[in-house]
C-alpha positions in Angstrom: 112.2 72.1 61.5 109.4 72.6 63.9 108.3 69.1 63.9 112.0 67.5 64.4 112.4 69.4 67.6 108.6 68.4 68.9 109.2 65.1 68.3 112.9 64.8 69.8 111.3 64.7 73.5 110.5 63.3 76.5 107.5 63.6 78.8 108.7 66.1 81.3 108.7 70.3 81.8 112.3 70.1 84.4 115.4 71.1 83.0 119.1 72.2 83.9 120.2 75.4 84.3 121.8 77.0 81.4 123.8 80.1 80.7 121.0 82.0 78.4 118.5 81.4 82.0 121.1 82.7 84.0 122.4 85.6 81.9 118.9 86.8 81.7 118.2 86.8 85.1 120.9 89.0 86.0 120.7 91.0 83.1 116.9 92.2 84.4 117.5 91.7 87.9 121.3 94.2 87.8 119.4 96.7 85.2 115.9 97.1 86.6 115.3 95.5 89.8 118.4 96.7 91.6 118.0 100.3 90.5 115.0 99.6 93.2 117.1 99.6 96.2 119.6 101.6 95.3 117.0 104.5 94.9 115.8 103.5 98.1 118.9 104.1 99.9 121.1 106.1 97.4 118.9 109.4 99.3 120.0 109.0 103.1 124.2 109.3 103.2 123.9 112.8 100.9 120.9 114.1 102.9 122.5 117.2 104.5 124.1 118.1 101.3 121.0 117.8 99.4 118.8 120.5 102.0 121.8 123.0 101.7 121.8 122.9 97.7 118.0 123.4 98.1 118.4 125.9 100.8 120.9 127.8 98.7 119.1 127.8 95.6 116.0 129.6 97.3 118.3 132.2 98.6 119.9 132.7 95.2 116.0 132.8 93.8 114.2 134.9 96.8 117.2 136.4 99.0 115.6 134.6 102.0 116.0 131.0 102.6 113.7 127.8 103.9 112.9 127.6 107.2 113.4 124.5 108.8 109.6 123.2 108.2 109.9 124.0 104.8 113.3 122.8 104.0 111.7 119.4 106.0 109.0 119.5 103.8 110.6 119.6 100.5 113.4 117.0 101.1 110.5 114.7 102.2 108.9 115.1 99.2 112.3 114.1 97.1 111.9 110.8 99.7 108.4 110.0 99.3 108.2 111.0 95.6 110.1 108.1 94.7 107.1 105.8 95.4 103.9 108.2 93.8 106.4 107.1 91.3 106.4 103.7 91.8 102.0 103.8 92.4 101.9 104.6 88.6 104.4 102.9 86.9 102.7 99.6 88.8 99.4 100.4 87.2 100.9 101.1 84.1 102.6 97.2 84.0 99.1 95.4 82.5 98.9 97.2 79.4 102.7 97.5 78.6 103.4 93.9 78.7 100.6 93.1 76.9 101.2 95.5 73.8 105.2 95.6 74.4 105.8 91.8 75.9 107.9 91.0 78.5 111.6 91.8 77.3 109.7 94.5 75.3 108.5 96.7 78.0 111.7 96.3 80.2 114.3 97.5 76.9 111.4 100.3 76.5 111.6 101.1 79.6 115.2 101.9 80.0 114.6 105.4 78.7 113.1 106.4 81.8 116.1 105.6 83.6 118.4 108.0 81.3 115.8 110.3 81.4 116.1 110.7 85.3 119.9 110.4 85.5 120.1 113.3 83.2 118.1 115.7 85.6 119.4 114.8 88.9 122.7 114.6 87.3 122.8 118.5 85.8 120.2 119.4 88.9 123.1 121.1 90.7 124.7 122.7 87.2 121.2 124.0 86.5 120.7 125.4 90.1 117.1 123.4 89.8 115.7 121.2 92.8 112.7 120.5 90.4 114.7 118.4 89.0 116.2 116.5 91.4 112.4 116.0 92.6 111.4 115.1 88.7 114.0 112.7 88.4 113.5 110.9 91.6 109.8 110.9 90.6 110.6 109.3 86.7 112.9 106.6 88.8 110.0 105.7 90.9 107.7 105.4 87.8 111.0 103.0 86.1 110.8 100.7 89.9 107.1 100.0 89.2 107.3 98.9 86.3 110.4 96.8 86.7 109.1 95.5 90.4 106.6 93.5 89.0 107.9 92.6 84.8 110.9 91.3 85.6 109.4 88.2 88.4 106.6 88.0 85.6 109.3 87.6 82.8 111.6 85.3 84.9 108.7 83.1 85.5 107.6 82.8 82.2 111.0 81.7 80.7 112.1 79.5 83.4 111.4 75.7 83.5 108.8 74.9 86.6 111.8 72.9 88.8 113.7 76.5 88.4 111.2 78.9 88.6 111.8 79.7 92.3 115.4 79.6 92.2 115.0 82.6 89.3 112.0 84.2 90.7 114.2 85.1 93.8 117.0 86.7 91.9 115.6 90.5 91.6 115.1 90.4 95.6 119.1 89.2 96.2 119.6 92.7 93.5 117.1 94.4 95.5 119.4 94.0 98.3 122.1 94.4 96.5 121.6 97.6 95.6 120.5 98.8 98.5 124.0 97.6 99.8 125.9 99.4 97.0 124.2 102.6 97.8 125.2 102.1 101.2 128.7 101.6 100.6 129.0 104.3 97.8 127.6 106.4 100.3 130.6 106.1 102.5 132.6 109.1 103.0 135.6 107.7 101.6 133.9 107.2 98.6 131.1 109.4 96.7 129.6 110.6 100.2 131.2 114.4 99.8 129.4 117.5 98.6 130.9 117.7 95.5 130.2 114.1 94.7 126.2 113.8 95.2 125.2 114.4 91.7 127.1 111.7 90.4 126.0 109.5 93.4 122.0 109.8 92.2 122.8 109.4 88.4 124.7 106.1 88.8 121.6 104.6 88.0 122.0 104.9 84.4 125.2 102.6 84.2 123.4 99.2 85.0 120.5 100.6 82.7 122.8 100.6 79.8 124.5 97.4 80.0 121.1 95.7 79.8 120.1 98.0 76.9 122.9 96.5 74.8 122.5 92.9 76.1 118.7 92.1 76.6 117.7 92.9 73.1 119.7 89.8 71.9 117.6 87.8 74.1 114.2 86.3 73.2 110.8 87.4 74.2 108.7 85.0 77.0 107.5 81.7 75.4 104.5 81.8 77.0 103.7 85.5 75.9 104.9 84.2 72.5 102.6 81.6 72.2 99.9 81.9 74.0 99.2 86.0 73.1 101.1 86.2 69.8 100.1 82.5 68.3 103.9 82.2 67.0 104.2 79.2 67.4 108.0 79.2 65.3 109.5 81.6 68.0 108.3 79.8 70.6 110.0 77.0 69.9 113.0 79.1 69.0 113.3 80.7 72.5 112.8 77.5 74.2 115.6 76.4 72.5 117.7 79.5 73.7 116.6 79.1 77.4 116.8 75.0 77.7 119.4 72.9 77.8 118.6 70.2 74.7 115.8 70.4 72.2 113.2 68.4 74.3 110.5 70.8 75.0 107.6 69.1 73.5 105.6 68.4 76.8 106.6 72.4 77.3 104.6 73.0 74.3 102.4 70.6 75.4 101.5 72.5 78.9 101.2 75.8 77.1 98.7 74.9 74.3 96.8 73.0 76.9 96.7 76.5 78.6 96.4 78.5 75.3 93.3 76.0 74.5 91.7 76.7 78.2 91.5 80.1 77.4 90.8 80.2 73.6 87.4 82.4 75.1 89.0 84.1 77.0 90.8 87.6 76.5 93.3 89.3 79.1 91.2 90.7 81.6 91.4 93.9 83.2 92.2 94.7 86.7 88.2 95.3 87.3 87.0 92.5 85.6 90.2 90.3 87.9 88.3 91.3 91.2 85.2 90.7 89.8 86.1 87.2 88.3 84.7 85.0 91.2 86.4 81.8 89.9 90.0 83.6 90.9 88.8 85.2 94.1 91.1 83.5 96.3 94.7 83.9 94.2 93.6 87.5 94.3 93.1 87.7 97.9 96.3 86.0 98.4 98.1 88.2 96.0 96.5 91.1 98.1 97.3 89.9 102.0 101.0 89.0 100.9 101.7 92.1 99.0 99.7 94.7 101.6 102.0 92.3 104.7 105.1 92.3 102.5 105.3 96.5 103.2 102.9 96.7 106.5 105.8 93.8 108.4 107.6 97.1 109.3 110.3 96.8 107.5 110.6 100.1 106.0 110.4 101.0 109.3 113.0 99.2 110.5 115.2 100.2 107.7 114.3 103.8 108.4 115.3 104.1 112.4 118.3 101.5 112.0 120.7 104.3 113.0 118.7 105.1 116.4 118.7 101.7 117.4 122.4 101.4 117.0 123.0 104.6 118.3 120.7 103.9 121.7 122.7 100.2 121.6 126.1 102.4 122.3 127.4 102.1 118.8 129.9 105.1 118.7 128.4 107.7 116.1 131.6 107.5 113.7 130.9 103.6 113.4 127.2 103.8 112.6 127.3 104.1 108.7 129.4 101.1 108.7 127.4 98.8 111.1 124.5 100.0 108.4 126.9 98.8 105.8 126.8 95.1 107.6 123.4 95.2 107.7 122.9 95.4 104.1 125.6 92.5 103.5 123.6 90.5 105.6 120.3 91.7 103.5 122.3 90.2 100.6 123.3 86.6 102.5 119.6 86.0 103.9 119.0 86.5 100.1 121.1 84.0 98.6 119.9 81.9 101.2 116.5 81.9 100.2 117.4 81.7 96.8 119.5 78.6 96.8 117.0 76.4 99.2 113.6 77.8 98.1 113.5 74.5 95.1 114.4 72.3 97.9 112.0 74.0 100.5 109.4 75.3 98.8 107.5 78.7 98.6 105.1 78.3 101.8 108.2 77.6 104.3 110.0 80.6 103.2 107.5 83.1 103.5 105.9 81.3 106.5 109.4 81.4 108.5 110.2 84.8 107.0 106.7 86.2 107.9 106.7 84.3 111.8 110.7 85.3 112.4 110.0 88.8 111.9 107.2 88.5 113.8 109.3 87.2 117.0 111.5 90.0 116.2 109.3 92.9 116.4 108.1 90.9 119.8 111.5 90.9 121.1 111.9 94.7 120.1 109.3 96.2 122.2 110.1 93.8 125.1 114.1 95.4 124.7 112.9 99.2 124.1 110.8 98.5 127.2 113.4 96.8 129.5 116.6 98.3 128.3 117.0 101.4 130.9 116.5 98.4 133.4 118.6 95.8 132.0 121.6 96.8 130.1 122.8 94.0 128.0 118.9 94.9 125.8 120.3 97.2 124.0 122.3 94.6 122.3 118.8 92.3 122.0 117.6 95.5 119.9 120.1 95.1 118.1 119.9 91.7 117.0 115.9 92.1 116.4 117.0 94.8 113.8 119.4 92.0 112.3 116.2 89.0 112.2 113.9 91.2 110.5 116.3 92.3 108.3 117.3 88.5 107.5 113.9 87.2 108.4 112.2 89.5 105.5 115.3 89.0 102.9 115.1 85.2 103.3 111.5 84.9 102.4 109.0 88.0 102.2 111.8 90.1 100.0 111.2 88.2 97.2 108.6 85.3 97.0 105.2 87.6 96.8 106.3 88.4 93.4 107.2 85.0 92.4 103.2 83.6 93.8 102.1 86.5 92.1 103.4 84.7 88.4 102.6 81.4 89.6 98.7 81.5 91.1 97.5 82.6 87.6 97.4 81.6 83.8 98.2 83.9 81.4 95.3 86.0 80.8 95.1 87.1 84.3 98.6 87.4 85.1 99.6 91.2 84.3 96.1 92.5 86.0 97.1 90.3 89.0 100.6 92.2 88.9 98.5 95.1 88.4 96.5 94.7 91.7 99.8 93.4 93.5 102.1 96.0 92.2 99.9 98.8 93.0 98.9 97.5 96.6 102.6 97.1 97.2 103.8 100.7 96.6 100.1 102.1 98.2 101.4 100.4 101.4 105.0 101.2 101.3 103.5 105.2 100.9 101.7 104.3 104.0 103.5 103.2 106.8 106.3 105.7 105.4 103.7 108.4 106.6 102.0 106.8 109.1 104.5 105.3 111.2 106.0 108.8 113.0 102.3 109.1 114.7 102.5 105.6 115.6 105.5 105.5 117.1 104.6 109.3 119.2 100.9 107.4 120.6 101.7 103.7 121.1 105.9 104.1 121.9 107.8 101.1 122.2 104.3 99.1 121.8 104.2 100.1 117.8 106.1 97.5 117.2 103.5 94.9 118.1 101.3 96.2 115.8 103.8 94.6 112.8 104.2 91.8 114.7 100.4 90.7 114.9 100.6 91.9 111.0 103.3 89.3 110.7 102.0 86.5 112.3 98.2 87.3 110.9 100.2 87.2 107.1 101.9 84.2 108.0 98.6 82.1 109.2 96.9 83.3 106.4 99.4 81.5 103.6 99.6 78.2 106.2 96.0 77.6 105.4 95.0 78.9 101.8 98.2 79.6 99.8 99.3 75.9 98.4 102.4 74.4 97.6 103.3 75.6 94.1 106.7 74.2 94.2 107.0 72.1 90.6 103.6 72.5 89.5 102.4 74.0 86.1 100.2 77.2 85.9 97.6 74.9 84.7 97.9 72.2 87.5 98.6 75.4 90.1 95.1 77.1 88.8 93.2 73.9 89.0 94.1 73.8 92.5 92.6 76.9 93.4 89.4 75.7 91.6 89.3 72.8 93.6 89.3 74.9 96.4 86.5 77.2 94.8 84.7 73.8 93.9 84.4 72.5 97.3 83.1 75.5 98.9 80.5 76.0 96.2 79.3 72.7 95.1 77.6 72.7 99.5 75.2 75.0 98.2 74.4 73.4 94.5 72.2 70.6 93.1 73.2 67.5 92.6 72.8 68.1 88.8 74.9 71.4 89.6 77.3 69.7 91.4 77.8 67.3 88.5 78.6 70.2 85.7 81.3 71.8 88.1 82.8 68.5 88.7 83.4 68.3 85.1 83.9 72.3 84.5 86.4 74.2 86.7 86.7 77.9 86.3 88.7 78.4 83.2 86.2 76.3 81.6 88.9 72.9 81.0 87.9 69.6 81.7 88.6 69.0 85.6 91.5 65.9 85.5 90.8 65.9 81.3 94.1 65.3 79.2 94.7 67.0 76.1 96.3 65.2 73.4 99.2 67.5 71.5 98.7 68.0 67.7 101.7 69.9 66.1 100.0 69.7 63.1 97.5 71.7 64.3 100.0 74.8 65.7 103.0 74.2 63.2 103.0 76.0 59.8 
């Protein structure tokens, strides 16, 4: 059976869309990687009523409440929990997909989820901020993991001509569920007292409809083939995830890479920075994923409601401008999603990367000129709106997706690893270090993320290729090249001549390898 679907095939890795791709992608995407954003903003509409249940439950303990430092104090740390969280669920993702798989680690991983909706949802029952703070703290853990699996396992199972379109899909959720925490967050809805239990255990209701759906799904192909050496349910999940039965030069692309790194074993996150011959993929996974968080973004998001309320918007009307904000975090999304095939990776992020730069420009200049000229305030405003749209369109979503696509399979989950961890390291940082920026440098702090912008932006111009329809092997080879030219000024001739022929993952430089199924077919 094996060798009727091999043969039955044509010459090229590009398929069509089917409804197994797309189901998977928004089964991970609405059970793990919007649970993201929603427990990034799911915190801000019940603040108040969260510092009076704490406040009350010290009094009940001690007889004497928090004063306002402390009670500060301890809601931050229900905040910034969320991402010590996310710091060790990311350096957690390299040895879970590689003992669990793909699919395997993101079903195991579910029990996280119902782990922290049950404590945050009997916190207030149990008269126990611990474990409001526990539970945001196991969610965080749950977001690091997901963050970085589910752009790995979406880029694994997805033809090369699709990989982008699906690779952006947990970024439009991200948003997403930022959007529905906004919205939930309403007063109308589940932003009362009574009702802010409930609003932090909603988390577990996406979990659970991909509990019962993924399962039926197969594993990643590549992990399939290439780690497990079976080479049956390969070739059954390709036939799951494509269109017809014509995956032979699939197989063909894979074996080529499982034969490149017969010798070699997945490496670790030390020996990945110390592997010379990948030097640049990880520098670029580093400078993306470090700009990604250090753009200012999470800054933005975090004083949206002062710059709306210093534009004049009436305080009532606030939470629903916010509201618009996230459904234009959701638009930008969809837009980068639907034109990144036809554009490419390096416009996205470059235009994302340089808008918000002119954004954070055109910030400082309003902050600075608004008690002079009136109609700034409204120039503030729409700043707020670019970066928003400007980090949605591009930066939101496509570090994850080069992160898959700059290295073969053996490196892949240390480079998520390194990315993952770098990612959540930053986002801790500018959480805590932006308030001192803002009290030295004042309306100037915002230049600071615009020459971080621009910098990021230059830097994927001229190292970061084109990776739109290329294989991992042809995308790895690249980056060799790269590493080729800049050695072989200092070699031999006779040196020269052996990296010509060699590249870094040891396979023949511009060789062809002939498919045997024989050889991988039972």
């Amino acid at each position: 059976m094996a060798e009727e679907v091999l043969i039955l095939s044509p010459g090229k890795i590009t398929s069509h869309l089917t409804s197994s791709l797309l189901a998977v992608a928004f089964l991970t995407s609405f059970g793990s990687s919007m649970l993201y954003g929603y427990n990034l903003a799911v915190v801000n509409s019940p603040a108040g009523y969260i510092k009076d249940f704490y406040n009350r439950t010290v009094v009940s303990r001690n007889g004497t409440g928090l004063n306002e430092e402390a009670l500060t104090l301890m809601y931050s740390l229900t905040v910034s929990v969320f991402a010590i969280g996310g710091l060790i669920g990311s350096l957690m993702v390299g040895t879970l997909v590689t003992k669990f798989g793909r699919k395997g680690t993101l079903v195991n991983s579910t029990v996280l989820v119902f782990l922290a909706g049950s404590l945050m949802g009997f916190s207030r029952i149990c008269a126990s901020p611990e474990m409001v703070i526990f539970g945001r703290f196991i969610t965080g853990i749950h977001s690091g993991i997901s963050l970085s699996v589910v752009p790995m396992y979406l880029g694994e199972i997805a033809p090369k001509n699709l990989r982008g379109f699906l690779g952006l899909m947990p970024s439009i959720f991200i948003c997403a569920g930022v959007f529905l925490a906004q919205v939930l967050g309403l007063h109308e809805l589940l932003g009362k007292e009574e009702h802010w239990p409930l609003f932090l255990s909603l988390v577990v209701v996406p979990t659970f409809i991909q509990l019962m759906l993924l399962p039926w799904f197969p594993e990643s192909p590549r992990y399939l083939l290439i780690e497990k050496h079976n080479v049956h349910a390969t070739i059954t999940a390709l036939k799951w995830y494509r269109a017809k039965c014509n995956i032979q030069a699939e197989i063909e692309e894979m074996q080529e890479e499982q034969r490149s790194l017969s010798s070699v074993e997945t490496v670790s996150v030390w020996q990945l920075i110390l592997d010379h011959t990948v030097r640049w993929q990880v520098l670029s996974v580093v400078v993306i994923n470090i700009g990604m968080q250090l753009s200012g973004i999470d800054a933005i998001w975090f004083y949206t409601n002062d710059i709306f309320e210093n534009a004049g918007i009436p305080t009532p009307e606030i939470q629903y401008t916010t509201v618009g904000t996230g459904a234009i975090e959701i638009i930008a999304g969809l837009i980068g999603c639907f034109t990144i095939e036809r554009l490419g990776r390096r416009p996205l992020i470059i235009g994302g990367f340089g808008v918000m730069g002119m954004c954070c420009a055109g910030i400082t200049l309003s902050l600075i000129l608004q008690t002079h000229v009136p109609f700034m305030k409204y120039v503030s405003v729409g700043c707020v709106v670019g970066i928003i749209a400007g980090f949605c369109i591009g930066p939101a979503g496509v570090p994850f997706l080069i992160t898959a696509e700059l290295f073969k399979q053996s490196h892949r989950p240390a480079a998520y690893t390194v990315g993952g961890s770098l990612n959540w390291v930053s986002n801790f940082t500018i959480g805590f270090i932006f308030p001192f920026l803002q009290m030295s440098a004042g309306s100037y702090c915002y230049l600071v993320f615009c020459s971080i912008c621009v910098s990021v932006a230059i830097y994927v111009y001229f190292v970061i290729p084109e990776t739109k329809n290329k294989t991992f092997v042809e995308i790895s080879q690249m980056f060799a090249t790269k590493e080729a030219v800049e050695e072989s000024q200092a070699l031999t001739p006779l040196d020269q001549l052996k990296l010509k022929k060699m590249n870094g993952y040891g396979s023949l430089e511009n060789g062809s390898l002939e498919f045997d199924s024989s050889s991988s077919c039972p």
